[in-house]
C-alpha positions in Angstrom: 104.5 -16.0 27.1 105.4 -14.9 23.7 102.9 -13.1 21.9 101.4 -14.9 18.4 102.8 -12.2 16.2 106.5 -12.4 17.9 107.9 -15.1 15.2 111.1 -16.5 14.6 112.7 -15.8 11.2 114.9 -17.5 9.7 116.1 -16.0 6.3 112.7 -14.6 4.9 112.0 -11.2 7.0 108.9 -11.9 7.1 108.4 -10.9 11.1 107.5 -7.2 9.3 104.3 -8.2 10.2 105.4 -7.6 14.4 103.3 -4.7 14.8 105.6 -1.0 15.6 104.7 -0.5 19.3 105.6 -4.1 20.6 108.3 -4.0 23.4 111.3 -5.9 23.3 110.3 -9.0 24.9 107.3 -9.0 21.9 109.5 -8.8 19.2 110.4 -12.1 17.4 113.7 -13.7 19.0 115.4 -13.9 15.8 115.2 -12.7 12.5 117.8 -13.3 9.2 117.6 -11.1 6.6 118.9 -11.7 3.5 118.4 -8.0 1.7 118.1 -4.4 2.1 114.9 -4.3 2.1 113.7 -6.8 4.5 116.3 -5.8 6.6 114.7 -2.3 6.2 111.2 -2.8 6.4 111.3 -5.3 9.7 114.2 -4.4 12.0 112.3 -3.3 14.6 110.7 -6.4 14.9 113.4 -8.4 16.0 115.2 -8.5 18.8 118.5 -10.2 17.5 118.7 -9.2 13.7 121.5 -11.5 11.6 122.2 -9.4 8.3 123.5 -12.4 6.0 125.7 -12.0 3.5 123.9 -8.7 2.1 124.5 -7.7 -1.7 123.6 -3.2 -1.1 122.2 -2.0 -4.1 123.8 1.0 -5.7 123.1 4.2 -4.1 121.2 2.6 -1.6 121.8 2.7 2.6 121.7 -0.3 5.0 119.9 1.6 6.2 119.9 0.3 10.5 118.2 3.6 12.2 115.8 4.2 14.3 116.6 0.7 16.0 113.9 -0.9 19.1 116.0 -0.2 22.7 117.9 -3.1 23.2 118.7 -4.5 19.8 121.6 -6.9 18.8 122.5 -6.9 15.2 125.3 -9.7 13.5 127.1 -9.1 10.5 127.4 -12.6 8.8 128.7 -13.6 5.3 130.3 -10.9 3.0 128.1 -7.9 3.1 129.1 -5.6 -0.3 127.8 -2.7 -2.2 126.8 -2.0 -5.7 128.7 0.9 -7.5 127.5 4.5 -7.8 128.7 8.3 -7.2 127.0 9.6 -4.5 127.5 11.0 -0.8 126.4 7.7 1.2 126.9 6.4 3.6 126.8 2.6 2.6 125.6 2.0 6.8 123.8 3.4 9.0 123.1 2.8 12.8 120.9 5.1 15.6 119.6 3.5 18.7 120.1 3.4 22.6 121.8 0.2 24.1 122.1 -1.3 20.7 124.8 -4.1 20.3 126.6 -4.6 17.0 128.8 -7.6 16.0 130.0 -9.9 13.9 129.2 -13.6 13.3 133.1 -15.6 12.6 134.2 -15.0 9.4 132.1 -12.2 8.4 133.7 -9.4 6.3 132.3 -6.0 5.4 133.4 -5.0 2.4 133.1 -1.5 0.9 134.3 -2.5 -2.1 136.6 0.8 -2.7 138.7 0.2 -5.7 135.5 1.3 -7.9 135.8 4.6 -6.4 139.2 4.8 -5.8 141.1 7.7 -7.8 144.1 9.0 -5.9 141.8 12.2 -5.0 139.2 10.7 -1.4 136.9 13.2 -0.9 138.9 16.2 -2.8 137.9 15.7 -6.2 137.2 13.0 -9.1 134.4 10.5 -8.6 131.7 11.5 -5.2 132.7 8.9 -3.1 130.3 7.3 -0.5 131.1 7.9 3.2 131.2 4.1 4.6 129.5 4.1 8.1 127.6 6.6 10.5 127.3 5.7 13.8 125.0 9.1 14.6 122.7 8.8 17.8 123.8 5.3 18.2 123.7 5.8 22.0 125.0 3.5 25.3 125.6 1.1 22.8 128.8 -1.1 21.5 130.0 -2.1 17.9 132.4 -5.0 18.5 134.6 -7.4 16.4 133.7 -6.3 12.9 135.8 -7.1 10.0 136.1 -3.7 7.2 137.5 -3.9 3.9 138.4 -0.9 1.2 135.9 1.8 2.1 135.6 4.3 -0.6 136.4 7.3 1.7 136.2 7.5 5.7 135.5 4.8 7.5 133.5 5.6 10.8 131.5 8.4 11.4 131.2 9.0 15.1 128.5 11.2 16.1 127.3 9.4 19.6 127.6 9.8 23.7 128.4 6.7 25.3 129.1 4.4 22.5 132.0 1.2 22.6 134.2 0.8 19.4 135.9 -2.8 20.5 138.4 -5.1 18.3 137.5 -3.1 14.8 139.4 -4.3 11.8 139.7 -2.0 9.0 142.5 -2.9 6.5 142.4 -0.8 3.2 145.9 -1.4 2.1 145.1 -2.1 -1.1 144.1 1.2 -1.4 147.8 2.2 -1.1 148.3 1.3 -4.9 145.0 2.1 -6.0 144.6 5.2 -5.1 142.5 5.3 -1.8 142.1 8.8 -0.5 141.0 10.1 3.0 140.6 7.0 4.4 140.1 8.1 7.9 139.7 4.9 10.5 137.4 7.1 13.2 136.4 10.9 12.6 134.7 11.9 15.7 132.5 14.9 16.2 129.4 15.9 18.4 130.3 13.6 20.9 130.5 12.8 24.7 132.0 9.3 25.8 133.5 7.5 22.8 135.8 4.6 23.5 137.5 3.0 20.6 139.8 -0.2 21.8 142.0 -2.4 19.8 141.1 -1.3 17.0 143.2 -2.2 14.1 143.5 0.4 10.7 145.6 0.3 7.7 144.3 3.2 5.9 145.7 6.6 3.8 144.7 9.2 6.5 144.1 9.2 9.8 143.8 6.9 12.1 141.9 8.7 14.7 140.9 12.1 14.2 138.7 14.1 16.5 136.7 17.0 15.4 135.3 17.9 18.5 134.0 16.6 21.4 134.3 15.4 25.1 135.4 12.1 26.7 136.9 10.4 23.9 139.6 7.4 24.3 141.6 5.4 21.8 143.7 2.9 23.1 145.4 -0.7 22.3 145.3 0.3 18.6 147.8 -0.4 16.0 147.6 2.3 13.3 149.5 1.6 9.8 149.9 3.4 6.5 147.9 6.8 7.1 148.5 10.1 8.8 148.6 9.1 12.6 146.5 9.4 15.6 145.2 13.1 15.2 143.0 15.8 17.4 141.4 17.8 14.2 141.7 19.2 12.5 139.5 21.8 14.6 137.6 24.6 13.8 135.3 25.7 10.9 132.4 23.6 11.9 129.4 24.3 14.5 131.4 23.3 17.2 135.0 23.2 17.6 135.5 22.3 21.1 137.5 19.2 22.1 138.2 18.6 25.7 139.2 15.1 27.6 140.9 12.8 24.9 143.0 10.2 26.0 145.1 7.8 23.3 146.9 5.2 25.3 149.2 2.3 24.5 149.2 2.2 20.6 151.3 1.3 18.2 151.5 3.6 14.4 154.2 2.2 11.9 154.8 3.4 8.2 152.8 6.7 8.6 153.4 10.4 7.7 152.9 11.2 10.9 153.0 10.1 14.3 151.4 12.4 17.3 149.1 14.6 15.5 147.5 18.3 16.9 145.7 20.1 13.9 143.9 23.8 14.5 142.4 25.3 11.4 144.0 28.6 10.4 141.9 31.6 11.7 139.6 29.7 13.2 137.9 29.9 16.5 137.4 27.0 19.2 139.7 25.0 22.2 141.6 21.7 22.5 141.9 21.3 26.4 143.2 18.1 28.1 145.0 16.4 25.5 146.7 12.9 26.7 148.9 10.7 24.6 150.8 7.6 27.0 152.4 4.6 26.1 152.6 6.0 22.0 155.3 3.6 20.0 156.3 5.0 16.4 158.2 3.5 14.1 159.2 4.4 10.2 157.3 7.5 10.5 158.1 9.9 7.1 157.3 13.2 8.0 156.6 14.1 11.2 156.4 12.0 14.7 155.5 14.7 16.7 153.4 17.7 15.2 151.2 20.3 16.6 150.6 23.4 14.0 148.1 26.0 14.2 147.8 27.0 10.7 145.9 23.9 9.5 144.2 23.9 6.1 143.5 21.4 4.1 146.1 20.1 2.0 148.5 23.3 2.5 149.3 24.5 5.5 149.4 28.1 5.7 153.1 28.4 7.7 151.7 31.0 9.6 149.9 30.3 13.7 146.8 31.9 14.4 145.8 31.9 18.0 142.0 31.3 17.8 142.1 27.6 18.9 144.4 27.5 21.9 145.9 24.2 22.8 146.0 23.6 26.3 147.0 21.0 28.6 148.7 19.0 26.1 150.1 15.5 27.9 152.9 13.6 26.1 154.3 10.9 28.5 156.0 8.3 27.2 156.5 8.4 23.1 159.2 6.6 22.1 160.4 5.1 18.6 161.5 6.3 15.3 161.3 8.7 12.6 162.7 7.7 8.6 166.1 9.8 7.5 164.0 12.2 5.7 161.2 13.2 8.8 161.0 15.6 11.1 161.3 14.4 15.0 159.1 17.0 16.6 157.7 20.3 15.1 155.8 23.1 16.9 153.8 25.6 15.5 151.7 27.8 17.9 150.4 31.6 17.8 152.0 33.7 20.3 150.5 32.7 24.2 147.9 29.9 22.5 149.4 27.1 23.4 150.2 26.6 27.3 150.4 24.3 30.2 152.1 21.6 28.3 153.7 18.4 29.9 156.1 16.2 28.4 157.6 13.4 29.4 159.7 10.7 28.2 159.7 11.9 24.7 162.4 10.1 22.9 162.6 9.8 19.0 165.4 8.8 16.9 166.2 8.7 13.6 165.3 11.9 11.2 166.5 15.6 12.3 165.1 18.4 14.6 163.6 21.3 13.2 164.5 24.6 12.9 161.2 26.5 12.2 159.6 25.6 15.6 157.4 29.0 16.6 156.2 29.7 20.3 157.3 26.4 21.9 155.5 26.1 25.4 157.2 25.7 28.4 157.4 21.6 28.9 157.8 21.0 25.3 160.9 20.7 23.3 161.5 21.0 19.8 
């Protein structure tokens, strides 16, 4: 039987009253909120929380932590966000075995042209980070619909978590100066699955920091800097290990294939897969793997502190513009080895001559 404080909401919030230690099966079946602050003040009373057509005040978190075990939340309506410089993020989730979705038609919009200013997260107006899914664990966000975030999209910091049938589209950004739009920046993390997702964007598509267990696959990535490992090193930890990126397409982007070590840096990329990778109209590189990462200028020079090992290309076909770069190679002497390439055809663009250390089972 349901308890007498388990109510059904509709559109007011009012089931705050749920007191904190009810179990699931307590909680009210269905609650509707309407603002931040209802949404804040009663989500764990709920066990199915509908978040309808939310207007964020500026500077201000939807702020979705700390979630009850079980929880399904729904993005419906238009949820937006009031202007203001500052770090963010504009969402938040944490929680075990929470579900995240989207009722049809619902759009998350991060409104980005008020930030936007041709510099991301480099300079000019503080721009908020758009999304943290931090200790958001043996859960799944599914089927959302993302609009012009201000800087990075999705913050990954979970084990176990289900990225399915994402949209994020900020090409209006590409006249309006968006900046270090990353799609998915992964970090501290064992068992992240990202599928389907599709990103038009200004940076990269996927890019993991560090981690274990991490897959990206049926994605289409458009307009940004490719499907990236890294960059790695200079955080706390600068390990990746076990990525696999499968069966995606990336189209109008600098780069394609994308293996970034920061320069003197320490750390490890280890078991590296990319399968099934289709490029087309890439402008400066399709495949690149440099050890002399920093941002924004590449020092030229490999430093061996993050060896790349076990590097898997099998099966990246398309093409490069006149202008790009097919494949380019920059490794530190013996730190990058055990390499396999297979079916590795590009066309279009030239081959370069200032390849450095090339591993055996690669080609330049």
């Amino acid at each position: 039987m349901q308890s007498k404080l388990a109510l059904t909401v509709l559109g007011f919030g009012a089931c705050a009253i749920a007191a904190p230690s009810k179990t699931i099966d307590e909680r009210a079946s269905t609650c509707t909120f309407t603002s931040v602050a209802q949404a804040t003040a009663s989500k764990t009373a709920c066990k199915n929380i509908v978040l309808q057509g939310i207007s964020v005040p500026a500077g201000e978190t939807l702020d979705m932590t700390g979630l009850t075990t079980g929880t399904t939340v729904t993005f419906a309506g238009t949820t937006t966000f009031g202007y203001k410089e500052w770090a963010g993020p504009l969402i938040s989730f944490s929680g075990k075995q929470i579900t995240v979705n989207a009722a049809s038609g619902a759009i998350i919009d991060g409104g980005g042209a008020q930030w936007w200013d041709g510099k991301g997260s480099n300079g000019g107006k503080e721009k908020p980070k758009f999304f943290y899914a931090h200790s958001l664990d043996s859960s799944t966000i599914t089927g959302l619909s993302v609009k012009n975030t201000p800087v990075q999209a999705f913050s990954v910091q979970s084990d176990n978590l289900t990225l399915k049938d994402i949209t994020i589209d900020n090409s209006a950004g590409d006249a309006a100066g968006g900046h270090n739009t990353d799609a998915f920046d992964v970090g501290n993390s064992d068992g992240v699955y990202i599928i389907g997702a599709k990103v038009q964007n200004q940076d990269d598509c996927l890019a993991v920091n560090s981690g274990s267990n991490i897959q990206f696959t049926g994605g289409s990535c458009s307009g940004g800097h490719g499907v990236s490992i890294g960059s790695v090193g200079g955080r706390s930890n600068n390990n990746v290990t076990n990525v696999y990126v499968a069966d995606t397409a990336i189209s109008n982007s600098q780069n394609g294939v994308r293996v970034k070590t920061v320069y003197n840096a320490t750390g490890s990329v280890h078991n590296v897969t990319y399968t099934g990778i289709t490029l087309s109209n890439i402008t400066k590189y399709g495949v690149v793997v440099e050890q002399d990462y920093e941002n924004g200028s590449p020092k030229g020079t490999p430093t061996t502190g993050v060896p790349i090992t076990d590097l898997v290309l099998n099966g990246v076909t398309g093409s490069v513009a006149s202008d790009a770069t097919r494949v380019y190679i920059l490794c530190g002497e013996g730190a990058c080895s055990d390499w396999t390439w297979k079916d590795v055809t590009l066309t279009g663009g030239a081959a370069s001559s200032k390849c450095t250390n090339i591993p055996s089972g690669a080609s330049c």
